[in-house]
mmCIF file as gemmi writes it, N, C-alpha and C atoms, coordinates in Angstrom:
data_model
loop_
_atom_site.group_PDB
_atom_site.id
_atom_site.type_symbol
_atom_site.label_atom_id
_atom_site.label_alt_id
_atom_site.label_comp_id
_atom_site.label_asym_id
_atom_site.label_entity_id
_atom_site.label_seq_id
_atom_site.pdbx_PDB_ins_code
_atom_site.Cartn_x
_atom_site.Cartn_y
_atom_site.Cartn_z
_atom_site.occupancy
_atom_site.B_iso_or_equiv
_atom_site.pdbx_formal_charge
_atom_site.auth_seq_id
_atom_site.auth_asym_id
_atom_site.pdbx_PDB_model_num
ATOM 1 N N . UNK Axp A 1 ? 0.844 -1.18 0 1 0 ? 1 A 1
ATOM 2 C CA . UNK Axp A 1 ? 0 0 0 1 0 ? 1 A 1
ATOM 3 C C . UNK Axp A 1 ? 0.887 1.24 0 1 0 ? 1 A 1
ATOM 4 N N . UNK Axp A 2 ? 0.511 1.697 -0.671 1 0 ? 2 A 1
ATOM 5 C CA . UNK Axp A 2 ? 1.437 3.339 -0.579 1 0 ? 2 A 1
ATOM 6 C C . UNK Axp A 2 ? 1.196 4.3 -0.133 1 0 ? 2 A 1
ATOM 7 N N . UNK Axp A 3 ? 1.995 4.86 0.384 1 0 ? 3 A 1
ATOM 8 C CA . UNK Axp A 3 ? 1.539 6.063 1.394 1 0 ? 3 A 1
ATOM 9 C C . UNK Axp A 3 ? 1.392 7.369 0.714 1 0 ? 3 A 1
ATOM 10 N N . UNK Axp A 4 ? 0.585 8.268 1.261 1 0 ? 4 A 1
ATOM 11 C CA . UNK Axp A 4 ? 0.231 9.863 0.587 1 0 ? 4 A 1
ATOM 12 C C . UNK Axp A 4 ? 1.735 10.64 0.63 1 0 ? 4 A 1
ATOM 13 N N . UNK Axp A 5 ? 1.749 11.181 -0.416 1 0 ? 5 A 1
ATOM 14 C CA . UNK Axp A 5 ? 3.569 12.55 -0.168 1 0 ? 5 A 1
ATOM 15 C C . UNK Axp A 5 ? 2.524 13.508 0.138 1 0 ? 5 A 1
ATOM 16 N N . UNK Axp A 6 ? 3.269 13.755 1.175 1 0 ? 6 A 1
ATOM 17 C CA . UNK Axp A 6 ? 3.197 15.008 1.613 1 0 ? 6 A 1
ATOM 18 C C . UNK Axp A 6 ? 4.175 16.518 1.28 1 0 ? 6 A 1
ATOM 19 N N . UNK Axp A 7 ? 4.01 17.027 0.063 1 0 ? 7 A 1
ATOM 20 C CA . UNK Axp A 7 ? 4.941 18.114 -0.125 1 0 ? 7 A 1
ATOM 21 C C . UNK Axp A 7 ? 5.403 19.375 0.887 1 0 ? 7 A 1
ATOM 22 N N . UNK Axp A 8 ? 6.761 18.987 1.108 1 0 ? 8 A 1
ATOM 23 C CA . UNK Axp A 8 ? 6.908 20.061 2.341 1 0 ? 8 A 1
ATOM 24 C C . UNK Axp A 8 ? 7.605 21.332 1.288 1 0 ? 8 A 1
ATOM 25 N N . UNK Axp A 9 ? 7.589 22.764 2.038 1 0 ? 9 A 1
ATOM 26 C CA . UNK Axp A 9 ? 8.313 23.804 1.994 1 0 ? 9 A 1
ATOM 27 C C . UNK Axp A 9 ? 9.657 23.492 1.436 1 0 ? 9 A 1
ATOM 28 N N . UNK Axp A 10 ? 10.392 24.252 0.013 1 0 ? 10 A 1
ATOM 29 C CA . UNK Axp A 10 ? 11.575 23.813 -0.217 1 0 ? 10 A 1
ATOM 30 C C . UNK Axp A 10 ? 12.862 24.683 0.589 1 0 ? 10 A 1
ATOM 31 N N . UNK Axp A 11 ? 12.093 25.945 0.97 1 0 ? 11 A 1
ATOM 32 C CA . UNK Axp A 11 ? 13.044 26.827 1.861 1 0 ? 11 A 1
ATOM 33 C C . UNK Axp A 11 ? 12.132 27.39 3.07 1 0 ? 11 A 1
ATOM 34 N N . UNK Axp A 12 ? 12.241 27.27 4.014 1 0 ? 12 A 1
ATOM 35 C CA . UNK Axp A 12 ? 11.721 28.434 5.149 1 0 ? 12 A 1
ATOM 36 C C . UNK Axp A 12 ? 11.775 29.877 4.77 1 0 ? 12 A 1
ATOM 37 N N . UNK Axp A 13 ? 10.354 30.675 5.408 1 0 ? 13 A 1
ATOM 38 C CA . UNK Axp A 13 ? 9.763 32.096 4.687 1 0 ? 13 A 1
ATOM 39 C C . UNK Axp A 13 ? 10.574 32.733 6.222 1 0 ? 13 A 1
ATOM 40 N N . UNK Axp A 14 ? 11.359 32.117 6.947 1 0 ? 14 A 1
ATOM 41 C CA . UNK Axp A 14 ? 12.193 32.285 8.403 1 0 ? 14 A 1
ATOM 42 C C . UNK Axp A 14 ? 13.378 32.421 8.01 1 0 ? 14 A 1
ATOM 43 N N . UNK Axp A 15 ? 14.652 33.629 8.499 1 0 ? 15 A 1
ATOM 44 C CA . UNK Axp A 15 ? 15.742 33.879 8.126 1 0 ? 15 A 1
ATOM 45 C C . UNK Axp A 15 ? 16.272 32.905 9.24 1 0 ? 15 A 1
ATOM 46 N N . UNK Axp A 16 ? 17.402 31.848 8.79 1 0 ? 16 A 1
ATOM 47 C CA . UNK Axp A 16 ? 18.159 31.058 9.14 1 0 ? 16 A 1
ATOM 48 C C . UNK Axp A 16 ? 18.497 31.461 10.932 1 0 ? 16 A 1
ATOM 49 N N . UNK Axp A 17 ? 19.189 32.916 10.978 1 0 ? 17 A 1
ATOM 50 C CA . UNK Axp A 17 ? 19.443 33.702 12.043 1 0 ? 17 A 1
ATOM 51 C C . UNK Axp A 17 ? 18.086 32.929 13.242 1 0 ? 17 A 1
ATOM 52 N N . UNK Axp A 18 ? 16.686 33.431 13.19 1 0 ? 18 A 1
ATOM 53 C CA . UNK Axp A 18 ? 16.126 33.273 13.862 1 0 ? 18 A 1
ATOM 54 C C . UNK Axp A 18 ? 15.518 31.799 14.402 1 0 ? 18 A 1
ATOM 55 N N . UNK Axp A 19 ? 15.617 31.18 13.299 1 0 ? 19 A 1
ATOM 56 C CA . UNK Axp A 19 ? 15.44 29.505 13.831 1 0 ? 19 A 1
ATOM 57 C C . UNK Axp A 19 ? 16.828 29.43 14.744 1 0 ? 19 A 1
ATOM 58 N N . UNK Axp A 20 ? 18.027 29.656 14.013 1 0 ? 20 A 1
ATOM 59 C CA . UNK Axp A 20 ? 19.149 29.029 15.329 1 0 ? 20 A 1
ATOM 60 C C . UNK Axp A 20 ? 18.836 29.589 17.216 1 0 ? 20 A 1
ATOM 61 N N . UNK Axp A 21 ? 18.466 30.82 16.97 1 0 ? 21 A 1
ATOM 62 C CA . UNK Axp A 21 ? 18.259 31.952 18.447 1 0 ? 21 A 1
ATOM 63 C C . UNK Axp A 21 ? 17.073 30.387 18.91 1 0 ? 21 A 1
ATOM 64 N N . UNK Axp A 22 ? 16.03 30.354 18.056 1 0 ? 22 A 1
ATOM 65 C CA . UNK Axp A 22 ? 15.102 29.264 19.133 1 0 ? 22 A 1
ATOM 66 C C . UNK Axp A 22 ? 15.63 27.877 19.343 1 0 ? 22 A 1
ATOM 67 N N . UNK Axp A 23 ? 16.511 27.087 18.48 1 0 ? 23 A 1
ATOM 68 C CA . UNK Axp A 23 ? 17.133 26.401 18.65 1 0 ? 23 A 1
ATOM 69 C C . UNK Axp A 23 ? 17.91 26.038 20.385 1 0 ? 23 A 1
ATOM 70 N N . UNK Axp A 24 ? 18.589 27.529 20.164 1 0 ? 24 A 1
ATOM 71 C CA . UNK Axp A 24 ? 19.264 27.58 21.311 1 0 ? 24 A 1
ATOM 72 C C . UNK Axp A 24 ? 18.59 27.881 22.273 1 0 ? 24 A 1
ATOM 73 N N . UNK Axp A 25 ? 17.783 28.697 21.984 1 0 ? 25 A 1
ATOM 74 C CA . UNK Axp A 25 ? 16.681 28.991 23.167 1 0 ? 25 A 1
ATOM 75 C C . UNK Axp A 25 ? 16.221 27.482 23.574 1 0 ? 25 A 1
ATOM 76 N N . UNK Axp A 26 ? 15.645 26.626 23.107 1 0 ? 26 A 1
ATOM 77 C CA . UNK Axp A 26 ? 15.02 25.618 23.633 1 0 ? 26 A 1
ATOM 78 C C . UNK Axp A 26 ? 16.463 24.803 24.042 1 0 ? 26 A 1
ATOM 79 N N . UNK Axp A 27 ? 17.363 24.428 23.727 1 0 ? 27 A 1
ATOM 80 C CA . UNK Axp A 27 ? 18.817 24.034 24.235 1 0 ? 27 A 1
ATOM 81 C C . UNK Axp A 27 ? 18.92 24.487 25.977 1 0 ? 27 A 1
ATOM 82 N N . UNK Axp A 28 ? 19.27 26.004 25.778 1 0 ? 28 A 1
ATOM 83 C CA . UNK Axp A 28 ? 19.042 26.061 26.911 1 0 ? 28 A 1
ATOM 84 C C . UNK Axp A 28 ? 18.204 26.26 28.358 1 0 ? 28 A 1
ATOM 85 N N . UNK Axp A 29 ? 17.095 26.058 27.485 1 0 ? 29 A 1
ATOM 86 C CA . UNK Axp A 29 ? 16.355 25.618 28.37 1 0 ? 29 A 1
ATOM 87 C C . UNK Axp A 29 ? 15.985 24.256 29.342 1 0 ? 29 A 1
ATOM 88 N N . UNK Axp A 30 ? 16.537 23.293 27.697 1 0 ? 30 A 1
ATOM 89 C CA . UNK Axp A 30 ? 16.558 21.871 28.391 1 0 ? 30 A 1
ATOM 90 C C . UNK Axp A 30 ? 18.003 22.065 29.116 1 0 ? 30 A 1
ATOM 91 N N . UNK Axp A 31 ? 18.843 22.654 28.993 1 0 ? 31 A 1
ATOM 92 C CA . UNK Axp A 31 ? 20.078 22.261 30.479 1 0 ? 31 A 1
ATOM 93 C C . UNK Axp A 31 ? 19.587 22.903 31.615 1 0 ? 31 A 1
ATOM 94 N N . UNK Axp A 32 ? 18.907 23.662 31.562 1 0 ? 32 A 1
ATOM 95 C CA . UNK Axp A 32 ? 18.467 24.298 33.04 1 0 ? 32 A 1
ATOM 96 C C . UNK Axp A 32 ? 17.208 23.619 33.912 1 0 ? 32 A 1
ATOM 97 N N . UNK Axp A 33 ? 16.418 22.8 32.804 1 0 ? 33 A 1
ATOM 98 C CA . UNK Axp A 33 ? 15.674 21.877 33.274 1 0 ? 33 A 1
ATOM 99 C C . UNK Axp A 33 ? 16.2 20.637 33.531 1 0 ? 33 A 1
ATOM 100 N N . UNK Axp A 34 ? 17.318 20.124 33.446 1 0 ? 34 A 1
ATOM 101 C CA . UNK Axp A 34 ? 18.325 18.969 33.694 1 0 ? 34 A 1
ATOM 102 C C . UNK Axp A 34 ? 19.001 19.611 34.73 1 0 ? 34 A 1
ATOM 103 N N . UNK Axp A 35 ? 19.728 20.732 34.912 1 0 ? 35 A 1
ATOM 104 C CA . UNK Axp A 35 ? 19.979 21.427 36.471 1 0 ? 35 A 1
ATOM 105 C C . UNK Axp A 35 ? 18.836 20.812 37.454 1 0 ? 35 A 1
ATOM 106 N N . UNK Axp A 36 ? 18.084 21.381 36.872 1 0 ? 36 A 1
ATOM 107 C CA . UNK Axp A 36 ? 17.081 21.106 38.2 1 0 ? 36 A 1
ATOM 108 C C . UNK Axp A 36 ? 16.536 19.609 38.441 1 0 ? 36 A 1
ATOM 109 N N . UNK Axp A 37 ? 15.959 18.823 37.512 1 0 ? 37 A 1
ATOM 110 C CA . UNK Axp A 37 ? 15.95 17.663 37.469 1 0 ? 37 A 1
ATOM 111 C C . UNK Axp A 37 ? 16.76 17.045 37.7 1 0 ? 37 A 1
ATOM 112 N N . UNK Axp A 38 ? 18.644 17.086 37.806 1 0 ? 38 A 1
ATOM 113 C CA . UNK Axp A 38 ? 19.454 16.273 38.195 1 0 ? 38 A 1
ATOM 114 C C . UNK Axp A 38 ? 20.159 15.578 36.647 1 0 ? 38 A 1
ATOM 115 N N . UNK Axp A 39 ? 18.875 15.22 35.945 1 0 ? 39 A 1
ATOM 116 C CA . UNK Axp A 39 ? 19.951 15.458 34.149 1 0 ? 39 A 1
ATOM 117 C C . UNK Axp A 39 ? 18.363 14.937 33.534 1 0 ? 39 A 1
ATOM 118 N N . UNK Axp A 40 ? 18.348 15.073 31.892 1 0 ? 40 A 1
ATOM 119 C CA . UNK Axp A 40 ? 17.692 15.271 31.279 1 0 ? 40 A 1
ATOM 120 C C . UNK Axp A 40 ? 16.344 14.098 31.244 1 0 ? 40 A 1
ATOM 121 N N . UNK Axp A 41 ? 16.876 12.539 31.547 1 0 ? 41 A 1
ATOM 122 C CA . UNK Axp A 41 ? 15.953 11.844 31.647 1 0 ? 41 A 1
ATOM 123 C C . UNK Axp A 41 ? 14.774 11.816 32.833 1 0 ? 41 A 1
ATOM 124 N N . UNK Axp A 42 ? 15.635 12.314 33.906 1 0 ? 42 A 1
ATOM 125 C CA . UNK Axp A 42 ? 14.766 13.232 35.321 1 0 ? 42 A 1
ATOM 126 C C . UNK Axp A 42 ? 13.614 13.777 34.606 1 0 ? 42 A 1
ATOM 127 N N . UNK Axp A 43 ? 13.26 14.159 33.729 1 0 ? 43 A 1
ATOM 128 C CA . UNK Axp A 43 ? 12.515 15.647 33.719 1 0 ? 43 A 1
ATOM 129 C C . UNK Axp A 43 ? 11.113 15.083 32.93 1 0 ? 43 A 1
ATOM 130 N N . UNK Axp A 44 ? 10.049 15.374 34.235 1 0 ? 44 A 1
ATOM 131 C CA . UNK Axp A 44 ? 8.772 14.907 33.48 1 0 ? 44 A 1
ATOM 132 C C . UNK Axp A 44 ? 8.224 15.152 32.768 1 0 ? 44 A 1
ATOM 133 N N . UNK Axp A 45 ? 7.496 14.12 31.556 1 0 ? 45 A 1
ATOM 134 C CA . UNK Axp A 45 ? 6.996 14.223 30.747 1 0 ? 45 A 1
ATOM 135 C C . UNK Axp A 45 ? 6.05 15.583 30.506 1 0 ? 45 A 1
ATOM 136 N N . UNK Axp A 46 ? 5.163 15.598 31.337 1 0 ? 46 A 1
ATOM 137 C CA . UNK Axp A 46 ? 4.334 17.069 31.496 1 0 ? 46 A 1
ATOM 138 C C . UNK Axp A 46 ? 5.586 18.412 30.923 1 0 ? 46 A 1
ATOM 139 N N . UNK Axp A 47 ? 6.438 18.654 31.821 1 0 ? 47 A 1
ATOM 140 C CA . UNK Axp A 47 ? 7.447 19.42 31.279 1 0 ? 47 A 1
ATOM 141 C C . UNK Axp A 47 ? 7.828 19.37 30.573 1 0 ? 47 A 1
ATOM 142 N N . UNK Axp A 48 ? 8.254 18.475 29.591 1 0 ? 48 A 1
ATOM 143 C CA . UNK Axp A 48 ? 8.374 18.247 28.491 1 0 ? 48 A 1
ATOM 144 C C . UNK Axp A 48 ? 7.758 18.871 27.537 1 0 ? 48 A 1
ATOM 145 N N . UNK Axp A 49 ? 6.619 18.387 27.834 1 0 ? 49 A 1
ATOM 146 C CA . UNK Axp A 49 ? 5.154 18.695 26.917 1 0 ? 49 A 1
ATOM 147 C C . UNK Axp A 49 ? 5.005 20.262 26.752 1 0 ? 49 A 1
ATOM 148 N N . UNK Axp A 50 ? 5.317 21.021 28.153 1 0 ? 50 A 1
ATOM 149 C CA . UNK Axp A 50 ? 5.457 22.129 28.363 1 0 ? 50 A 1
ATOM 150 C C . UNK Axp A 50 ? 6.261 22.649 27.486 1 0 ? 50 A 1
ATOM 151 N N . UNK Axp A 51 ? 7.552 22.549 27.815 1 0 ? 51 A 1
ATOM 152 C CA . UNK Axp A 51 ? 8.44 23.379 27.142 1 0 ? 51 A 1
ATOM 153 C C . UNK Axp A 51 ? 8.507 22.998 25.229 1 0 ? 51 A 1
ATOM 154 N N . UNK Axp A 52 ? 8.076 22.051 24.946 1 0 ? 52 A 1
ATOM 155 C CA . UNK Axp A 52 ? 7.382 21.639 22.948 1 0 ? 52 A 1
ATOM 156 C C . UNK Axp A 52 ? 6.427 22.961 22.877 1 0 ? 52 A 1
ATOM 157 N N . UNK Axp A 53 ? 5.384 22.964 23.48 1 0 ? 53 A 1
ATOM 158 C CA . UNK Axp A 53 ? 4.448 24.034 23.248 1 0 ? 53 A 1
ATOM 159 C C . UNK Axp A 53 ? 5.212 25.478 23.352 1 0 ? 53 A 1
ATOM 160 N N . UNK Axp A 54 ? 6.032 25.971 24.361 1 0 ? 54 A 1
ATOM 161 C CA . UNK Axp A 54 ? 6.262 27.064 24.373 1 0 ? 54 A 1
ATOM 162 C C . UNK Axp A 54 ? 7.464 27.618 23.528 1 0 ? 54 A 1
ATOM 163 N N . UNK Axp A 55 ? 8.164 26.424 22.874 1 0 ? 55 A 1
ATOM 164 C CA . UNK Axp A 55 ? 9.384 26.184 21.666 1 0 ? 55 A 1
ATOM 165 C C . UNK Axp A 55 ? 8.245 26.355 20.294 1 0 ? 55 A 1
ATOM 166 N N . UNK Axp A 56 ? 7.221 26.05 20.01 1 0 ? 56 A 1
ATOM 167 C CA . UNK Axp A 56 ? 6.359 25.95 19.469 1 0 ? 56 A 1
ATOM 168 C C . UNK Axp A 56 ? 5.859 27.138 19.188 1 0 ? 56 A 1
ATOM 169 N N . UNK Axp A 57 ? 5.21 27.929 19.972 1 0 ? 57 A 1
ATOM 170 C CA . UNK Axp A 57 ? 4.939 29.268 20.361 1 0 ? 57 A 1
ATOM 171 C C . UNK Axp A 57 ? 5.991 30.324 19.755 1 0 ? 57 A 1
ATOM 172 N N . UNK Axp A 58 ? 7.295 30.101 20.374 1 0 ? 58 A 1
ATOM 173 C CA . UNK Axp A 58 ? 8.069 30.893 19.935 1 0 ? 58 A 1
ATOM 174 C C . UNK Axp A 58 ? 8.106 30.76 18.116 1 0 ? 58 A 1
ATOM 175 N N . UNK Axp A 59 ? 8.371 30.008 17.929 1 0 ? 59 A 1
ATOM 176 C CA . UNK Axp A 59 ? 8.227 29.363 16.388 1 0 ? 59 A 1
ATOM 177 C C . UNK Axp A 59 ? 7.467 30.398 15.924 1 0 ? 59 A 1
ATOM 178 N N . UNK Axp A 60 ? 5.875 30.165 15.991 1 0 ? 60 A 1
ATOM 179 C CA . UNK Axp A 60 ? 4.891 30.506 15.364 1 0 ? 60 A 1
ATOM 180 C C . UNK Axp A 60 ? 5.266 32.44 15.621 1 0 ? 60 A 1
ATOM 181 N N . UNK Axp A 61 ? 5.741 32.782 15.895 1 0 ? 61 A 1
ATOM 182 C CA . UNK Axp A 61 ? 5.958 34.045 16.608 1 0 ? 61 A 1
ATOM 183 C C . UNK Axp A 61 ? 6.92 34.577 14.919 1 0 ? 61 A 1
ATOM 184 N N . UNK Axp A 62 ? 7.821 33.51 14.867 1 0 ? 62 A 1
ATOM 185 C CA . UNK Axp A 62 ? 8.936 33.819 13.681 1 0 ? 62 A 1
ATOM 186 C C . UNK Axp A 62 ? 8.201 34.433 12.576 1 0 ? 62 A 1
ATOM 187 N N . UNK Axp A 63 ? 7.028 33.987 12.23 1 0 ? 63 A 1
ATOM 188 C CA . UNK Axp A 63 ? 6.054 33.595 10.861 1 0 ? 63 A 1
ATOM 189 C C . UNK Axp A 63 ? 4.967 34.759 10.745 1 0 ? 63 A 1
């Protein structure tokens, strides 16, 4: 059975510059949530979930 293509974007309408800033932004966010958790597998799922949405957020912010 074959699956549907999905045609993605051949370039981002996002200057390179600002994806890396959230990149890192969410980077360091996960070490400061591994600070506190003790290291990265510590850190509950909920938070997790948390910080996708607000990496997410920022994203949609770029656009």
């Amino acid at each position: 059975m074959e699956g549907e293509v999905i045609d993605f974007p051949s370039s981002s309408s996002v200057p390179e510059e600002p994806i890396q800033r959230v990149i890192k932004f969410e980077g360091d966010v996960a070490e400061l949530l591994s600070a506190i958790y003790g290291n990265r597998s510590e850190i509950p799922v909920e938070v997790i979930d948390q910080l996708d949405a607000l990496v997410n957020t920022v994203e949609r912010t770029l656009n």
